[in-house]
C-alpha positions, 0 to 999 in steps of 0.5 A: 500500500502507498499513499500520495498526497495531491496538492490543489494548491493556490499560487502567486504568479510570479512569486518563486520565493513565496510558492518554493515556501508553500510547496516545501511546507506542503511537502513536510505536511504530506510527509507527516501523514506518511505520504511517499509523493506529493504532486504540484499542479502545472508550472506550480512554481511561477503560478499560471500563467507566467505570461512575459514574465518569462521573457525576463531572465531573473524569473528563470533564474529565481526558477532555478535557485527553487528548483534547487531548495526544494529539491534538497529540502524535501530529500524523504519523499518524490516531489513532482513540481511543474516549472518552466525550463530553459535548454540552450535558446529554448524554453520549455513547459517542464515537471520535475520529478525529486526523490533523496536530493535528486532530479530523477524524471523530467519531462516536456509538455509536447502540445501547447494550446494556444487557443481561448485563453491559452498562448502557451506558444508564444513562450514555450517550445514543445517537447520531443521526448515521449512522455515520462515513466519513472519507478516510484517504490517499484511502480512504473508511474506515468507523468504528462501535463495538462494539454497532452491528455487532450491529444491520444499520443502522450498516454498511448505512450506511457502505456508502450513503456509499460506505465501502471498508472498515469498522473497528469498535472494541469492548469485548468481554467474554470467554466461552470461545465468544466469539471465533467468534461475533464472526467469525461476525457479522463474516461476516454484516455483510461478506456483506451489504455487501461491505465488509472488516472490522477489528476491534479489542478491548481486553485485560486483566482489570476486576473480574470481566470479562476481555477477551480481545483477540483483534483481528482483520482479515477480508476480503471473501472471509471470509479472516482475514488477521491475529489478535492473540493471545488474552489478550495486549497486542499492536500488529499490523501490517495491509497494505492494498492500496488498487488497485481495493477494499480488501483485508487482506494475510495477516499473522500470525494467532495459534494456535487455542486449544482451550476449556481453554486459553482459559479457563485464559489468560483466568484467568491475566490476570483474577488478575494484574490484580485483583491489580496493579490494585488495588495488592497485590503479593501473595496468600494461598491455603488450600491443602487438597490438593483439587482446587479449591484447587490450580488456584486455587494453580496459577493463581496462580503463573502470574499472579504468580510463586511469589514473591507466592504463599503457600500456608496449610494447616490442617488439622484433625482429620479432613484426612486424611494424604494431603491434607497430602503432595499439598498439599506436593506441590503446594507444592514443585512451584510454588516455593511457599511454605507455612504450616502452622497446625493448628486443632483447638485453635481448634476446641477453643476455639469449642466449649468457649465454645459448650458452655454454650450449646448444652447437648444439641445436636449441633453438625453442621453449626455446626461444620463451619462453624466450622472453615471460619470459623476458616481464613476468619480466619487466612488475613485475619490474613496477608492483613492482615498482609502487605498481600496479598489472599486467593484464595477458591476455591470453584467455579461448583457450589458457589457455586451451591448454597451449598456454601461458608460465609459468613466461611469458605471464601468469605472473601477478595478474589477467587474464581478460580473462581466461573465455572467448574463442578466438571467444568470445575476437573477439565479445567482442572486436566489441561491445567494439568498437559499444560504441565508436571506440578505438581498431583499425579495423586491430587488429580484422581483421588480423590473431592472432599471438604471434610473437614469430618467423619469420611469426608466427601466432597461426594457425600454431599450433592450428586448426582455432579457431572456430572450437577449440572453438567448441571442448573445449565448448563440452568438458569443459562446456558440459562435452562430452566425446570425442567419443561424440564430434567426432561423432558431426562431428568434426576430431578425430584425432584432437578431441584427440588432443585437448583433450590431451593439455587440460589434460597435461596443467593442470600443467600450470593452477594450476599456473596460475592467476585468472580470472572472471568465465563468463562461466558455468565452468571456469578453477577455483573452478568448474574444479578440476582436478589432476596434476598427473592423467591416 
């Protein structure tokens, strides 16, 4: 019987020192519940992804003095850490393989992605040598990365060196359908070659990325005998038992997430760490009482505490009365402290300076976006103020469309919800409330609006959002064309319509926050379009 420890650890891009501490200490905790090896996810020492900070020579560097104290400080136990390595004029996607002092495997990573958020090409050559086999405690044990089990070759070819069980380290980005595709491929590559799986993923949130662990060990039999929690550092213990083949030992396996709940957790760790990250220990929230703003506050909390969280009202003329109790509503039920800061006197200001320059015309949606404007810079005085950062919070929809407003409402650090469409916020908002009732009933039931005009609602320029959900899910995710998406039913002129706000907001986009990726394909590295385009 051996026993192995999976690492689902949370890593900080670009802090060697920092991750080379943490692996070492994960390592001497492994060790002292009678592990023999412990697995680092992929490229565990520079955290994923590395990005140009490859392209300086002191991060290698640093690499290599780490490499080298964890490979001495952890003599007692195999120690299977990814890094990148640098071979004459070529730099590789590498996992080591320590045991007594020694490096006794290194292998490459032989397929790079370079599609939707990957750019691994643009950093690393591929590796030529077959995947790696090596003997742990009598055992022909298997190792490739990430990518590799996507492509055939790799497992076909530890399983012609005789492997008796294959580990795959990874860097795997989060969507909320993720975790079943992995599992479903791991079932593939075992069916084909016969060999049980490990598969260990790293954790925590890197800009607008979130990886959600979610580590895994899978039999030959498709049985999952042990998963790591979603969204969560673990270290988890796997038994093997090693008599005629390999087989996993039933372990712990997390709880089953439904989709809000999984979104919801994978949110809460991309906040808390974009924020602690980066070295802020608070943020700043424009609280509306609408719907969008009170996940985003909710959100919050739940990653930071009510302490670090302030909530800043302004209303203007036309915030309704029922806006302001459901935002205080809110408030007291999250701890939260409020501001409350009125802007019709600014408002008043702004016009009366424009009004000598704009003689006879009607201001309309010039000064609707002044109001947004005004709030976008009182809320960068506090973030400014009090060394903190602002959470925008506008969703996928709006974003989409160019609902929102430059140096307004988009101004701030981080946009909590940039991936997740209006239908979405509304289901998100729900399961929030199913843990403990915070956001006030009417905020979900009544219609959406930005109050910026007399009786304003979103529906007077957007079509009822699930249907516009419908249309940018097929146009965004699926890529349809929009002959394609008519032809499932759906309006043609206002197919176009959509399409053509999708097409001319992208100039607010390329200036617009970041946000966690939730989706199959978020408005950041896997959605490149041209400001300027036919």
């Amino acid at each position: 019987m051996l026993k192995i420890a999976l690492a689902q650890l949370n890593f900080l891009v670009g802090d060697m020192a920092g991750n080379t501490e943490k692996i070492i200490a994960a390592v001497y905790k492994a060790q002292a519940q009678s592990a023999r090896m412990v697995i680092f996810s992929e490229l565990a020492l520079t955290g994923y992804p590395p990005e140009d900070l490859l392209l300086r020579a002191e991060t290698l560097e640093k690499v290599a003095r780490s490499l080298k104290k964890i490979r001495e400080a952890c003599p007692d136990c195999y120690v299977i850490v990814g890094h990148p390595e640098q071979i004459k004029n070529q730099l590789l996607n590498a996992v080591s393989v320590f045991y007594q002092g020694n490096s006794i495997a290194t292998y490459y990573k032989q397929y790079l992605p370079n599609y939707g958020v990957f750019d691994e090409k643009r950093y690393f050559q591929e590796g030529r040598t077959p995947a790696c086999v090596f003997d742990f405690e009598g055992v022909k044990t298997g190792l490739i990365i990430c990518e590799d089990l996507w492509h055939a070759k790799p497992m076909r070819q530890l399983t012609e060196q005789g492997a008796q069980w294959a580990i795959v380290i990874n860097a795997s980005p989060y969507e909320v359908a993720k975790d079943e595709m992995r599992k479903t491929l791991v079932k593939k590559r075992i069916k084909k070659n016969g060999l049980p799986i490990v598969y260990v993923n790293q954790v925590g949130g890197q800009d607008d990325l979130i990886f959600d662990g979610n580590s895994f060990a899978m039999n030959v039999d498709h049985q999952l005998c042990v998963q790591a929690k979603q969204s969560e550092e673990a270290l988890v213990l796997v038994e093997l038992s090693v008599a005629k083949s390999v087989a996993f030992l039933p372990g712990k396996i997390a709880e089953n997430l439904t989709d809000e709940a999984r979104n919801y957790k994978a949110l809460v760790l991309a906040v808390k760490d974009y924020v602690s990250k980066n070295g802020f220990e608070r943020v700043f929230v424009g609280l509306s009482g609408g719907i969008d703003s009170a996940l985003t506050l909710a959100i919050a909390v739940d990653a930071l505490g009510a302490d670090a969280v302030t909530a800043i009202v302004m209303p203007s003329p036309y915030t309704l009365p029922i806006s302001l109790e459901d935002a205080d509503a809110l408030a007291k039920a999250l701890h939260v402290k409020t501001e409350i800061i009125a802007i019709a006197p600014m408002m008043t200001s702004f016009e009366s300076a424009l009004a000598p320059l704009f003689h006879g015309v009607t201001l309309d949606i010039t000064g609707k976006n002044i109001q947004a404007r005004i709030r976008g810079m009182l809320l960068m005085a506090f973030a400014n103020q009090f060394n903190g950062l602002v959470l925008t919070t506008s969703n996928k929809s709006e974003v989409a469309v160019g609902y929102s407003t430059l140096y307004g409402d988009m101004a701030g650090a981080f946009d909590v919800l940039k991936d997740v469409y209006k239908t979405e916020v509304y289901r998100l908002a729900a399961y929030r409330n199913d843990i403990k009732k915070v956001i006030p009933p009417r905020t979900i039931t009544r219609a959406p609006s930005a109050e910026l005009a007399p009786n304003q609602t979103d529906q007077d320029d957007l079509p009822p959002y699930a249907v516009l959900d419908a249309i940018l899910n097929l146009y965004i995710e699926e890529n349809e064309m929009p002959e394609k998406i008519i032809q499932k039913g759906f309006d043609a002129s206002l197919v176009n319509k959509i399409i053509k706000l999708v097409n001319q907001s992208e100039y607010k986009r390329q200036q617009a926050p970041q946000g966690p990726r939730v989706s199959a394909r978020g408005f950041g590295k896997d959605w490149r379009f041209p400001i300027t385009k036919k």
